[in-house]
C-alpha positions in Angstrom: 26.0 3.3 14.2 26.2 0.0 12.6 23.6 -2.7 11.8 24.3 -5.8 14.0 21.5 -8.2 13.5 18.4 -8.6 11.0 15.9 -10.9 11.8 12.1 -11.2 10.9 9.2 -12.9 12.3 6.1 -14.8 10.5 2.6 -13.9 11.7 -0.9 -14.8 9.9 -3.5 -12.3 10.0 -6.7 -13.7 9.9 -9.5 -11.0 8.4 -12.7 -10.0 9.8 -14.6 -10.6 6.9 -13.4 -13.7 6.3 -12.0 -13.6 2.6 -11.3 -10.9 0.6 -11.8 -11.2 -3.6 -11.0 -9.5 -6.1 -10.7 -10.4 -9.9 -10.0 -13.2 -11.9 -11.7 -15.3 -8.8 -8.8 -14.5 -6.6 -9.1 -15.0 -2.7 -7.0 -14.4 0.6 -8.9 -15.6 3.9 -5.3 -15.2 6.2 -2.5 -13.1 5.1 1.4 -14.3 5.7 3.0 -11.4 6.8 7.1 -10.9 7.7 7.8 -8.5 10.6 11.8 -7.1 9.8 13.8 -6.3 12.5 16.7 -4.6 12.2 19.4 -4.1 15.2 22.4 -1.9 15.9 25.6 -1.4 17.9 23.4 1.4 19.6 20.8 -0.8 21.0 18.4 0.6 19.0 16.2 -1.8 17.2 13.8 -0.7 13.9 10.6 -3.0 12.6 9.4 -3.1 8.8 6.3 -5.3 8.0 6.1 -7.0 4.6 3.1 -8.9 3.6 1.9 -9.4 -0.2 -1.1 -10.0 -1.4 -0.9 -13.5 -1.9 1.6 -15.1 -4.5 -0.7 -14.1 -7.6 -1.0 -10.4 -7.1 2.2 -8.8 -8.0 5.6 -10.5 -7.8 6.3 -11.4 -4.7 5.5 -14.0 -2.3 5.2 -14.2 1.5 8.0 -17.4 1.8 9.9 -15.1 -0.7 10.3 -12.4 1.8 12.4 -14.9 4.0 14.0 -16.0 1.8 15.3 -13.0 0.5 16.6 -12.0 3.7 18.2 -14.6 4.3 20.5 -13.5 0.7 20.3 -10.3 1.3 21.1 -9.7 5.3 23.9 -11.0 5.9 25.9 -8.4 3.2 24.3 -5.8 5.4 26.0 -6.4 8.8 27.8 -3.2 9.4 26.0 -0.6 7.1 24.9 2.2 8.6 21.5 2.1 9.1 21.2 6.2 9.1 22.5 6.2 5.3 19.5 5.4 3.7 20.3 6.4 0.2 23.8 5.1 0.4 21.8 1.4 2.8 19.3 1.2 -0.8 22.1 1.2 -3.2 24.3 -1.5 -1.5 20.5 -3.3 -1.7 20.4 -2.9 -4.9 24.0 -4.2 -5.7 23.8 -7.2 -3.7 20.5 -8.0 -5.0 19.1 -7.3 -8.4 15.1 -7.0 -8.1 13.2 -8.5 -5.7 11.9 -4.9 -4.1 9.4 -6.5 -1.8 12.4 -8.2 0.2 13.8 -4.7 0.6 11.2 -2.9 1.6 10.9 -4.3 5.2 14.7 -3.4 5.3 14.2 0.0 4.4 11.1 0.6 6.8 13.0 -0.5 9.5 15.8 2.1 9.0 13.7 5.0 8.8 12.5 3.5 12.7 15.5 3.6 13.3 16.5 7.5 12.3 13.5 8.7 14.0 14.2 6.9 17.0 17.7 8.3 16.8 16.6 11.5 16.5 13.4 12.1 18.4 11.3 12.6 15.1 8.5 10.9 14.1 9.3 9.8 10.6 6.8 11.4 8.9 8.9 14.8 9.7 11.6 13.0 8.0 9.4 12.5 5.1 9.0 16.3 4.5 6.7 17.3 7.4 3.0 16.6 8.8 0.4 18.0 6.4 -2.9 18.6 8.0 -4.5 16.9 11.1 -5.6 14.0 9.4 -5.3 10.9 6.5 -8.2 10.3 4.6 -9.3 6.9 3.8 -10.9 4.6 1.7 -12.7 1.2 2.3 -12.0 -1.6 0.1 -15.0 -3.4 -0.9 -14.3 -7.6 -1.9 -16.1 -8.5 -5.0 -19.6 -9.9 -4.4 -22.9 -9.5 -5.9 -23.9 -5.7 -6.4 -26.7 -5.7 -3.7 -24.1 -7.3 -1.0 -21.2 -4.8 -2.3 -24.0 -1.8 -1.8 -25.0 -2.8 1.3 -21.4 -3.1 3.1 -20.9 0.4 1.3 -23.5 2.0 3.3 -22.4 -0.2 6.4 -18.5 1.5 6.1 -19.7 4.6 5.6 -21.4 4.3 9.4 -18.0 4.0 10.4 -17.0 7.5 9.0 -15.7 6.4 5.3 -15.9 8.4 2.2 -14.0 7.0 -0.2 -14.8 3.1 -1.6 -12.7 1.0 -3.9 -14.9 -1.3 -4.9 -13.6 -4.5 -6.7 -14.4 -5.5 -10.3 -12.6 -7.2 -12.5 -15.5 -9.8 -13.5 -17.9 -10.5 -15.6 -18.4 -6.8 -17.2 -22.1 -7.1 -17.4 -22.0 -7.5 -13.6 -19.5 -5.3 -12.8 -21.5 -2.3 -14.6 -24.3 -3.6 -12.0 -21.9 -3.3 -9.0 -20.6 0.2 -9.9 -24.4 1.4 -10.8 -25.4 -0.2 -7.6 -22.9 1.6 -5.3 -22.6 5.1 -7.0 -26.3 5.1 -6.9 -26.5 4.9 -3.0 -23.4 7.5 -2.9 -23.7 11.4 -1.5 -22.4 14.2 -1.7 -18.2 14.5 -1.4 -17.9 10.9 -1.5 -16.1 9.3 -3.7 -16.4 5.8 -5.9 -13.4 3.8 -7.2 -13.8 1.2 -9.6 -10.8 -0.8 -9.3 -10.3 -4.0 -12.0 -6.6 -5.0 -10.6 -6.0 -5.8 -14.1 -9.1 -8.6 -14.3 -10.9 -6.9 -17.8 -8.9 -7.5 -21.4 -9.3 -4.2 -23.6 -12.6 -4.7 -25.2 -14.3 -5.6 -22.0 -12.8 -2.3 -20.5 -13.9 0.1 -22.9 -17.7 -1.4 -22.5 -17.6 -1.0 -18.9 -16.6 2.4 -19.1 -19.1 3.6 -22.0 -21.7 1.6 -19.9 -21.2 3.5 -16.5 -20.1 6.5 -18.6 -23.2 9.3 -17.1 -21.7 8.0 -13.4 -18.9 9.9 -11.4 -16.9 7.0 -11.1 -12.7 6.9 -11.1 -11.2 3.7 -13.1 -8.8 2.1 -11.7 -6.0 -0.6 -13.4 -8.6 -1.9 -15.6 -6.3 -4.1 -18.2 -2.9 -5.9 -17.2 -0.4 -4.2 -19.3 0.1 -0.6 -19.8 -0.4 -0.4 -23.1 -4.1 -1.4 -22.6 -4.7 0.7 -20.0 -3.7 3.8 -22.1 -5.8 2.2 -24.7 -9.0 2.2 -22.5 -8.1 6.1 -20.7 -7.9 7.3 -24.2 -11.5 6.0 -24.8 -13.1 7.2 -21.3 -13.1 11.0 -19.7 -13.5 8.9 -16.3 -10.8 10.2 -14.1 -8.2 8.0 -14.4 -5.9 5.3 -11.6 -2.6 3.5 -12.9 -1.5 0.9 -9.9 0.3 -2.5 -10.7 1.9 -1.3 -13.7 3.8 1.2 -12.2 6.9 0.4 -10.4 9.4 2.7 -10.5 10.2 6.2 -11.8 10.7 4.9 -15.4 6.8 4.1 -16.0 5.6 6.9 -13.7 7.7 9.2 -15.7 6.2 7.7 -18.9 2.9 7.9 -17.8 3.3 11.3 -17.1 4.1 12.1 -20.5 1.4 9.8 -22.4 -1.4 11.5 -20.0 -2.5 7.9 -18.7 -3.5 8.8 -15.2 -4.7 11.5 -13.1 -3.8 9.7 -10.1 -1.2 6.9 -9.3 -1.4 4.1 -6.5 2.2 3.8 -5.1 2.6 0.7 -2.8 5.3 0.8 -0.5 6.9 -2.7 -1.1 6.0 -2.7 -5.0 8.5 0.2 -5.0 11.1 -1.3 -2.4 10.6 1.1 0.8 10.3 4.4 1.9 13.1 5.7 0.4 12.0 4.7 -2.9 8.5 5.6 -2.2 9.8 9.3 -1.4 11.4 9.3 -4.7 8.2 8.7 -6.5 5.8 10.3 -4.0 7.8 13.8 -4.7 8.4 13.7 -8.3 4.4 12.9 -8.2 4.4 16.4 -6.3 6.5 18.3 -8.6 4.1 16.8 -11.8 1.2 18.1 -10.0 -0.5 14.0 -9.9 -2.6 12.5 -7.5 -2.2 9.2 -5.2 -3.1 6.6 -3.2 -0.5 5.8 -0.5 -0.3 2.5 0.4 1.4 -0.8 0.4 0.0 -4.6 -0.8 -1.3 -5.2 2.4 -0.3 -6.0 6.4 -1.3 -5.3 9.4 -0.2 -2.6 12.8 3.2 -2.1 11.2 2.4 -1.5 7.9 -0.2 0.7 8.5 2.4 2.9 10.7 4.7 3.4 7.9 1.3 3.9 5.7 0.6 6.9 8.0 3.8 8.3 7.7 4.0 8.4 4.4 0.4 9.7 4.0 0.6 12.7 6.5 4.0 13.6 5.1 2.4 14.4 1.4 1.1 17.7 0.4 -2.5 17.2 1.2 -3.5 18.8 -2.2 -1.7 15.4 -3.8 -3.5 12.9 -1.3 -6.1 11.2 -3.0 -6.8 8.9 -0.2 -4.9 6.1 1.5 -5.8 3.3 4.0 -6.0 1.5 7.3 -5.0 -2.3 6.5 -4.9 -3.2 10.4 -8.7 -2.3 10.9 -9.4 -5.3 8.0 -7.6 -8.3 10.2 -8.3 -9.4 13.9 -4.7 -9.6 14.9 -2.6 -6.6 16.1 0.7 -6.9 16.2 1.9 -3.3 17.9 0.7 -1.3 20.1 0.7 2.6 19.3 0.2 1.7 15.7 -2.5 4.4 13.9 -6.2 3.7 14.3 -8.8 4.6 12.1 -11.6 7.6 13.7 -14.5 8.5 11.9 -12.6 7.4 8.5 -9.7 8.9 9.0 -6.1 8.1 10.5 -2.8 10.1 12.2 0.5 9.2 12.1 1.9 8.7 15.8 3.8 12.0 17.0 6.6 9.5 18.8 10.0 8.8 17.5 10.3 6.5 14.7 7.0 4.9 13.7 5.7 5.3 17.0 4.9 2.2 17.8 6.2 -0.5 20.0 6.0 -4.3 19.1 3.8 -6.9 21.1 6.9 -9.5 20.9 4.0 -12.2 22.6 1.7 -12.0 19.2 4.8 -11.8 16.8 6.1 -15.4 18.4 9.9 -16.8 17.7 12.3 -15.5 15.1 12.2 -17.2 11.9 15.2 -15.3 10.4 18.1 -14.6 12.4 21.5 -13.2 11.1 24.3 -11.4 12.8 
């Protein structure tokens, strides 16, 4: 089997709450996302969804993703698509960096093998753990009472974990986590993630503030070094995120004792095959995470799932349902959230099939 075509399409996916924020004033009200399609000699077709949080979040960009296949495709015509290990490293050859770009690549393969082996790809991944994926909710950053308020309304829909987004103003923020966690019960669980936003001093504050609260911290400087500053100044359970992306600085922060559980984003890392790599190395050093990727939408969340349900449930913190956040659905068959939970399809592949009349004309196309 051989790899005929690549091609992508562009869709916007508008959100239902109308903008989501998180720190430093950052905003998203539509997200750019790239559907990657990836064609053999077989007939068989496999889709990848990339979509970054806007150009400010990590680095990568949505136009960036198009771009990047347009360098990258056309040195893949005739790989195998079924050699995944042996597909990443001619990736990585042909283009130094740029992750995100090959991530929707990647994704796309793995549809492929489970298609052309009648497996869902979570089986691939090591097997389905348990019935269900737990998720979380995140909450945009807003004043504490609002923040409070669509905590209690999510966890009407079946939620028990909440991410809620600081980053601020610390004297707020220490209002938004009181005002949450104080609404909270029993089993469920508060995350206060900063995405970077607080510089050391303001960290430490926050977390000697909220410091009688069951609360997880989350990314709360923007370098490494920072962050291990502030964990080694808090006994709050402890999540590394954006500064992790690769097996270099999980393995480091392993060894410094700087998290308890790790966020591993499938296109920060490059793909599924990559995000294996660090998923089970997380399992073997007995850490925590959060499976999930930037952002996207029905695709995305399918590879989400896959990932999720194929992880030793002991090591799933939590993960989450990005579709249910926009208005636009791009497959049907993709996992849907129930009661705060999600499955991974039981069909070959992802298990999903594309609605070609929402993802429009191709806006990549090589062969």
């Amino acid at each position: 089997m051989t790899i005929t075509r690549i091609f992508a399409h562009q869709v916007d996916l508008p959100l239902h709450e109308t903008t989501y924020k998180w720190s430093g004033g950052k905003s998203v009200t539509v997200f750019d996302s790239t559907i990657v399609g990836v064609e053999t000699d077989t007939g068989l077709i496999g889709y990848g969804e990339v979509c970054p949080l806007g150009p400010f979040y990590l680095p990568a960009y949505a136009a960036g993703v198009r771009a990047g296949l347009l360098e990258l495709g056309p040195l893949l015509i005739g790989e195998n698509p079924l050699e995944l290990g042996k597909l990443n490293h001619r990736m990585d050859a042909a283009l130094k960096g740029h992750p995100y770009v090959k991530s929707g690549i990647d994704i796309a393969c793995w549809d492929i093998l489970g298609k052309a082996t009648g497996l869902p790809v979570c089986t691939l991944l090591g097997g389905r753990y348990g019935e269900k994926v737990r998720l979380y909710r995140a909450i945009s950053q807003e004043d504490p009472e609002i923040m409070a308020a669509k905590v209690a309304g999510y966890r009407a829909e079946g939620y028990t974990r909440f991410q809620l987004k600081v980053g601020g103003d610390p004297d707020v923020d220490i209002a938004r986590i009181r005002a949450v966690r104080s609404i909270l019960k029993g089993g469920e669980r508060l995350v206060a993630d900063a995405n970077t936003g607080w510089t050391q001093h303001e960290a430490v504050r926050v977390v000697r503030a909220v410091r009688d609260l069951d609360v997880y911290i989350e990314q709360p400087c923007l370098t490494y070094e920072e962050c291990l500053a502030v964990r080694r100044q808090t006994d709050h359970p402890f999540i590394l995120d954006e500064n992790v992306d690769g097996l270099d600085l999980l393995l480091r922060a392993k060894a410094d004792l700087a998290m308890d559980v790790v966020n591993l984003k499938i296109s920060k890392l490059g793909g599924l095959t990559k995000t294996k790599q660090a998923r089970d190395l997380c399992v073997s050093m007995g850490i925590a995470m959060t499976l999930e990727d930037s952002w996207g939408g029905d695709i995305t969340t399918a590879a989400i799932a896959h990932l999720a349900h194929s992880t030793p449930e002991a090591y799933r913190f939590t993960s989450t349902d990005f579709n249910s956040y926009v208005t636009v659905s791009t497959a049907e068959g993709a996992p849907q959230r129930v009661d705060g939970y999600m499955e991974a399809p039981n069909r070959p592949g992802l298990g999903f099939t594309p609605r070609m009349e929402v993802l429009g004309p191709r806006v990549v196309d090589i062969h």
